[in-house]
NUTIVEX-569332 format. One line per 2 residues: number of its first residue (from 1); for each residue x, y, z of N, C-alpha, C. Coordinates in nm, 2 decimals. Layout:
! residues N
NUM = X:Y:Z:X:Y:Z:X:Y:Z  ... $
END
This chain:
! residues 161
1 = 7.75:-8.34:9.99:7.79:-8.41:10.11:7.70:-8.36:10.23  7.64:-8.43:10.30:7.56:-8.41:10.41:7.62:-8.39:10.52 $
3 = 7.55:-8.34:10.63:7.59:-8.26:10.73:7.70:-8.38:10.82  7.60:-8.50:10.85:7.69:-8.59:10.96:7.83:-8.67:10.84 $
5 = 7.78:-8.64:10.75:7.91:-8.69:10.69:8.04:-8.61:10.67  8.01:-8.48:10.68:8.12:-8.41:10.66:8.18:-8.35:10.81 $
7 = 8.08:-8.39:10.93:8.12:-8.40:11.07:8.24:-8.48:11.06  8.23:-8.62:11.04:8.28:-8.74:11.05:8.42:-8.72:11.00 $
9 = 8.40:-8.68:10.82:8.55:-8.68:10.78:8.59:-8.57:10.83  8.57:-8.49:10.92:8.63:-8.39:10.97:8.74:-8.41:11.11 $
11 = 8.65:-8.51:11.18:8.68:-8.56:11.25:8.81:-8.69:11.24  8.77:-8.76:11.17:8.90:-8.79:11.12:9.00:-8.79:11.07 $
13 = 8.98:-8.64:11.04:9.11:-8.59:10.88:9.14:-8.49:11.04  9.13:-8.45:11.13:9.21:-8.44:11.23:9.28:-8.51:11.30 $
15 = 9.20:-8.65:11.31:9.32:-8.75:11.37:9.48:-8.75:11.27  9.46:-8.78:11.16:9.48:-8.83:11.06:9.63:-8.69:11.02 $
17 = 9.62:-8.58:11.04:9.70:-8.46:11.02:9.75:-8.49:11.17  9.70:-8.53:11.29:9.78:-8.57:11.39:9.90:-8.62:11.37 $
19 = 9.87:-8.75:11.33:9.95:-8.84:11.27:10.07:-8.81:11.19  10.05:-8.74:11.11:10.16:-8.68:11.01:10.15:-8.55:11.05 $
21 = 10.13:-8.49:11.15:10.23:-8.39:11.24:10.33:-8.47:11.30  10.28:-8.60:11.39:10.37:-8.65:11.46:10.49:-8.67:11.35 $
23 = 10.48:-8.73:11.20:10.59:-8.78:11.15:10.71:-8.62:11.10  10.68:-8.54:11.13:10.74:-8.39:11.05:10.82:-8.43:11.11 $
25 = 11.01:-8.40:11.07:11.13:-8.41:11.11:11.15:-8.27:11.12  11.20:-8.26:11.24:11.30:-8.12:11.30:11.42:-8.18:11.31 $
27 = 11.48:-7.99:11.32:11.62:-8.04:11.36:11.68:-8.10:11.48  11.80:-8.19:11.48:11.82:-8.24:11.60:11.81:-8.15:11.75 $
29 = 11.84:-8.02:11.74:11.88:-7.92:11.86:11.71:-7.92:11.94  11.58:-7.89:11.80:11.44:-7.89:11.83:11.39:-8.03:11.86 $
31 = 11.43:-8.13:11.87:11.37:-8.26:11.84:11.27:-8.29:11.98  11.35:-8.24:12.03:11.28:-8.31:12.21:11.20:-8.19:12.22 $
33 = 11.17:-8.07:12.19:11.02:-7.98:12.22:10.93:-8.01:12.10  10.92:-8.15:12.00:10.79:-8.19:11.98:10.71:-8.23:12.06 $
35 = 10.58:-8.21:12.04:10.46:-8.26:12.14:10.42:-8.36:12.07  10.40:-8.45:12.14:10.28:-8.52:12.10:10.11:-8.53:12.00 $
37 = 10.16:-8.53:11.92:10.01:-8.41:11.87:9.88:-8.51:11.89  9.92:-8.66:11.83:9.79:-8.78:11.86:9.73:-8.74:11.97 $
39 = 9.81:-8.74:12.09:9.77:-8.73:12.20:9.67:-8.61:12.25  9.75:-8.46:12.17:9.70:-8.36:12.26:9.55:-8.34:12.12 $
41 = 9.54:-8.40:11.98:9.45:-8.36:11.92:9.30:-8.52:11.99  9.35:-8.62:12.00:9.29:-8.72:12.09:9.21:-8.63:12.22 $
43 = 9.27:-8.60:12.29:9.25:-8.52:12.41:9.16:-8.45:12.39  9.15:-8.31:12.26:9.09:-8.28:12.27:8.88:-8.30:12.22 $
45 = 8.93:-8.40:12.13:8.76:-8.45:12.07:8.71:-8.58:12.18  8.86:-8.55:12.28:8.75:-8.64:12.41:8.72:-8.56:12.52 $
47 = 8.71:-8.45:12.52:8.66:-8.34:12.59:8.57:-8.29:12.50  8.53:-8.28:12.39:8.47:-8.25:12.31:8.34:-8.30:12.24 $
49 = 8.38:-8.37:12.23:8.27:-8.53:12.18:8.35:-8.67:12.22  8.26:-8.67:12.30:8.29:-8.81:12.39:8.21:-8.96:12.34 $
51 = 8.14:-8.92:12.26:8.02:-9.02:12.23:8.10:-9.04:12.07  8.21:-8.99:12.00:8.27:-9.03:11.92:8.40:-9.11:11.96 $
53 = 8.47:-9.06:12.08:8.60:-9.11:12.13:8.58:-9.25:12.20  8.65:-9.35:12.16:8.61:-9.50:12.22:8.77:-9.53:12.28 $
55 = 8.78:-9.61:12.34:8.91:-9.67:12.40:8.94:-9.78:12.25  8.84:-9.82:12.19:8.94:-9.89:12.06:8.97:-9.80:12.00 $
57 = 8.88:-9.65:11.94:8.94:-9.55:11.85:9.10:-9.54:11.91  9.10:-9.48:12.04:9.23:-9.44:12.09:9.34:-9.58:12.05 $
59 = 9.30:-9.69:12.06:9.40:-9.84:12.03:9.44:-9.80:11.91  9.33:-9.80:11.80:9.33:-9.79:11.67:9.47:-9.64:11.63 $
61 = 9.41:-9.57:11.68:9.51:-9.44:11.67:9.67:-9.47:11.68  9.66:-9.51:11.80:9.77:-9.58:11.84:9.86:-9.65:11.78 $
63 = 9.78:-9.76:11.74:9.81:-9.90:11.64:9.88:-9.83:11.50  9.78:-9.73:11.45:9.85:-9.63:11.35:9.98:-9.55:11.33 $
65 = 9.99:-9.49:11.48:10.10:-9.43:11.50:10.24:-9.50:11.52  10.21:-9.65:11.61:10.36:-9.72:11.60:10.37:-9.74:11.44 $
67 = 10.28:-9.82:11.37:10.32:-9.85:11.24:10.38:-9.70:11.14  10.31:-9.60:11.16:10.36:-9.51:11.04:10.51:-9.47:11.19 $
69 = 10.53:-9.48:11.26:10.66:-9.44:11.34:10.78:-9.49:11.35  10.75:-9.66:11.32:10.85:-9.74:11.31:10.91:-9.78:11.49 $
71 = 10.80:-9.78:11.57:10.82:-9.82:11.70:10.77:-9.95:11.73  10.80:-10.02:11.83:10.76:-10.10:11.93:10.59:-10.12:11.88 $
73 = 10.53:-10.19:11.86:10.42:-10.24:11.77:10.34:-10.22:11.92  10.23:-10.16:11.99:10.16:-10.14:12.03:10.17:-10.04:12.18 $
75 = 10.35:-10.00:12.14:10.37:-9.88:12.25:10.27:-9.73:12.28  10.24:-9.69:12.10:10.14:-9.60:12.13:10.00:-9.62:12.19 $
77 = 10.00:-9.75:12.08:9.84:-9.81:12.12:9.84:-9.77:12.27  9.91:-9.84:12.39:9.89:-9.81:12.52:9.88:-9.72:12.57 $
79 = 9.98:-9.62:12.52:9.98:-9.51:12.54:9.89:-9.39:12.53  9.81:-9.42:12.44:9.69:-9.35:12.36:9.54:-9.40:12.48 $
81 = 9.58:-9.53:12.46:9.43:-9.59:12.55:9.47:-9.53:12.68  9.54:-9.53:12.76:9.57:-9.51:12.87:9.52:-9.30:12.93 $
83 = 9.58:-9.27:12.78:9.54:-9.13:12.81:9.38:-9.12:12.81  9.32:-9.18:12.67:9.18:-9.17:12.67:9.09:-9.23:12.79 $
85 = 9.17:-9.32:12.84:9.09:-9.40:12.97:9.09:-9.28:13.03  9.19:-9.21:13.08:9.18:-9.12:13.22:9.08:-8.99:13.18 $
87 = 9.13:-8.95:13.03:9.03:-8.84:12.99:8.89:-8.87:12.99  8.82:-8.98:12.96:8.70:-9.04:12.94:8.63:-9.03:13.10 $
89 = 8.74:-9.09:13.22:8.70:-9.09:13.31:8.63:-8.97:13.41  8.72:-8.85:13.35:8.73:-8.71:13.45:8.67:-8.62:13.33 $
91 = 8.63:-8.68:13.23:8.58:-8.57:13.12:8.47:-8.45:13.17  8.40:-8.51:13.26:8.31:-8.40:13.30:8.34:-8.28:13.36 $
93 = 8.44:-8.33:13.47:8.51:-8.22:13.52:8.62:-8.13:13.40  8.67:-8.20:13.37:8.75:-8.15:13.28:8.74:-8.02:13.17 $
95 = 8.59:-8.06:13.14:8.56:-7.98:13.04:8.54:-7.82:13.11  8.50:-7.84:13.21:8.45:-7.71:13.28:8.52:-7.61:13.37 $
97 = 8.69:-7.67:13.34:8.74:-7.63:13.44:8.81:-7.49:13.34  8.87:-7.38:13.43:8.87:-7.27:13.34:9.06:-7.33:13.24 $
99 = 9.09:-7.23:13.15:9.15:-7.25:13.08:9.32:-7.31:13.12  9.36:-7.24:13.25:9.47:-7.26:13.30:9.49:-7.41:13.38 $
101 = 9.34:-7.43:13.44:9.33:-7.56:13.51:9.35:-7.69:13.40  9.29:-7.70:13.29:9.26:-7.77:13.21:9.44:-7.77:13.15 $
103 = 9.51:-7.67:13.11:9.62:-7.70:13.08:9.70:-7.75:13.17  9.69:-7.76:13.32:9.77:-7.85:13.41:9.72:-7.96:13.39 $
105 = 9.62:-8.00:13.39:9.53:-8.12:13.39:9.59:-8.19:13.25  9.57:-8.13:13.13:9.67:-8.18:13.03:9.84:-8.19:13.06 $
107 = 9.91:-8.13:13.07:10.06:-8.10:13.14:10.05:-8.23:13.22  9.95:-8.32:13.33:9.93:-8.38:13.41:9.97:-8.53:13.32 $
109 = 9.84:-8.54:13.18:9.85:-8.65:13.13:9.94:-8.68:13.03  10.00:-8.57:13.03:10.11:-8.56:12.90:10.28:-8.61:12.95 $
111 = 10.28:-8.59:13.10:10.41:-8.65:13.19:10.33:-8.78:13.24  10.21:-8.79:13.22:10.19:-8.99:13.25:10.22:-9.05:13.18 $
113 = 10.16:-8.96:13.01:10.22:-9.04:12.88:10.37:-9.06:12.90  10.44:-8.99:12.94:10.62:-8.98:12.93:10.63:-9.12:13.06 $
115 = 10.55:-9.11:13.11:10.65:-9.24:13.26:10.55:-9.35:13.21  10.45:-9.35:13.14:10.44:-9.51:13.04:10.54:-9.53:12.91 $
117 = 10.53:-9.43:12.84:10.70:-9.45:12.75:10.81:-9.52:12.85  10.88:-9.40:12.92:10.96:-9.48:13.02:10.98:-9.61:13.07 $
119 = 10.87:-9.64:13.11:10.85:-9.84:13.17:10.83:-9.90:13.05  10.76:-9.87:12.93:10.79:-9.95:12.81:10.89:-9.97:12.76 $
121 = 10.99:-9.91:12.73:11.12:-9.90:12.68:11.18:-9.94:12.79  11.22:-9.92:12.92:11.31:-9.97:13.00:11.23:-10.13:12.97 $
123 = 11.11:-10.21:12.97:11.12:-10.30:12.98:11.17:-10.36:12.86  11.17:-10.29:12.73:11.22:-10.35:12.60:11.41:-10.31:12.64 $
125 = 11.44:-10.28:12.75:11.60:-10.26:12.74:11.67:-10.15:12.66  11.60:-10.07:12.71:11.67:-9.92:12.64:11.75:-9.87:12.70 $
127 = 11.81:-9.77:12.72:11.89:-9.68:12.82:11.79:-9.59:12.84  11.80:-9.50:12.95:11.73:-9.40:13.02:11.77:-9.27:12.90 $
129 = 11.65:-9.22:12.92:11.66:-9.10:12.78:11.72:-8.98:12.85  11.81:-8.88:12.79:11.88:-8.78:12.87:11.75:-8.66:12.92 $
131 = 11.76:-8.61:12.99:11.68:-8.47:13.06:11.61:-8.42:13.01  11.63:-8.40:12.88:11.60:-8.26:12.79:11.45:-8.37:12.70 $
133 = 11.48:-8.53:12.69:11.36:-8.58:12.64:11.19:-8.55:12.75  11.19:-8.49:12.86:11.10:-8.46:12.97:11.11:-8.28:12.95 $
135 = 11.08:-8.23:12.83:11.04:-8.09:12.78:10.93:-8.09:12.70  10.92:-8.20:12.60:10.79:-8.22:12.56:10.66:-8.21:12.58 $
137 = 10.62:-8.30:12.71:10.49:-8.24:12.80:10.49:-8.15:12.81  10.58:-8.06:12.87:10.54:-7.89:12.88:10.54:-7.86:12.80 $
139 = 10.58:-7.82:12.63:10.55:-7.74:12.52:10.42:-7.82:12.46  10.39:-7.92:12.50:10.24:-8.01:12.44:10.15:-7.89:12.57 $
141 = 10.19:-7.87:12.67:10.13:-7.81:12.75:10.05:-7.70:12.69  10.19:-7.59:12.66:10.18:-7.46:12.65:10.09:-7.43:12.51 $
143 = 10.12:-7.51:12.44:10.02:-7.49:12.33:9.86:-7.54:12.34  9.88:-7.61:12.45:9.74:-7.65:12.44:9.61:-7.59:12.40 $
145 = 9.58:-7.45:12.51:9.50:-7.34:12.52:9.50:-7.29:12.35  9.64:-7.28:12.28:9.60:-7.24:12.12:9.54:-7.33:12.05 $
147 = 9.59:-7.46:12.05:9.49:-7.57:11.99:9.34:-7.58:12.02  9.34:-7.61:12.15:9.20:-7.60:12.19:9.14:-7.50:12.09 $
149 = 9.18:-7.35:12.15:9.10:-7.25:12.10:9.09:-7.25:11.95  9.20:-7.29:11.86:9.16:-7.29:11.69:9.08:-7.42:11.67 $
151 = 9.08:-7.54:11.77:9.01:-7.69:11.70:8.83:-7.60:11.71  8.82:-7.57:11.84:8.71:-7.53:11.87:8.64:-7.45:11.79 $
153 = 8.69:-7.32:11.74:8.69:-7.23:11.67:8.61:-7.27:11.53  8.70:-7.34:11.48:8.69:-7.39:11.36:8.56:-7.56:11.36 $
155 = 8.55:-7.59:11.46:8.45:-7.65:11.48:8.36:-7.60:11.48  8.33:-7.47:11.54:8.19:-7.34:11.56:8.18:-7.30:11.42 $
157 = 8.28:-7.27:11.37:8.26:-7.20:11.25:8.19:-7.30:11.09  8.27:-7.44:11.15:8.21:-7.53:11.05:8.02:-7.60:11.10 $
159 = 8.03:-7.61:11.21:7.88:-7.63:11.28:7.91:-7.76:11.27  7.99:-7.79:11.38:8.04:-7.97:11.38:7.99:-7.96:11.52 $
161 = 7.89:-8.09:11.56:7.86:-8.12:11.70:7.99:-8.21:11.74 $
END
């Protein structure tokens, strides 16, 4: 297998373990400190490689995620595009900023993701989610700096542009 091809499925067998991280069941008491993972592993290959991250990829992601989730048929999609829009936009800055800034800046897009959830479901007629569902972004936060540092890691080590 050749070099850009094993870039590629590399790159998408990340998305793709995103995905079915998202679906892993915890217990009810842990349920609300899962993160997001589409999002924060999305995040990261669009700070990373931007010339692979598209706003359909992110749709597509998306599109994936309600169907393997059993939600609202294009809640992630928006949700996904929405984050990639803003990352795509500030990517420059973003990348450069030191390790603690970049985790507020994530922490930042990860409570946008939570108040587009919010107005989607309130407009599908939900009830307001209890307190404890707004812990998520922060533990997507706090792990960030680890992910980053093993995606990266293991990017250097495999010689993935």
């Amino acid at each position: 297998m050749n070099h850009s091809r094993f870039a590629r499925w590399w790159f998408v067998g990340t998305l793709l373990v995103s995905l079915l991280l998202m679906l892993v069941p915890l217990p009810v008491a842990l349920e609300p400190l899962k993160p997001y993972w589409p999002a924060l592993v999305l995040l990261y290959w669009t700070l990373e490689s931007a010339d692979r991250v598209t706003l359909g990829l992110a749709f597509t992601l998306g599109l994936g995620a309600d169907l393997l989730d059993g939600v609202l048929l294009g809640e992630q999609a928006l949700r996904l595009t929405a984050l990639a829009f803003i990352a795509l936009r500030f990517r420059s800055r973003l990348r450069f900023f030191p390790m603690w800034q970049q985790t507020l800046a994530v922490l930042a897009l990860l409570l946008n993701d939570r108040v587009l959830l919010l107005i989607v479901r309130a407009f599908a007629g939900e009830a307001l989610p209890p307190a404890t569902w707004w812990i998520a972004p922060f533990v997507g936060a706090a792990l960030w700096p680890f992910l980053f540092l093993l995606m990266d890691d293991l990017r250097m080590r495999l010689r993935i542009q």
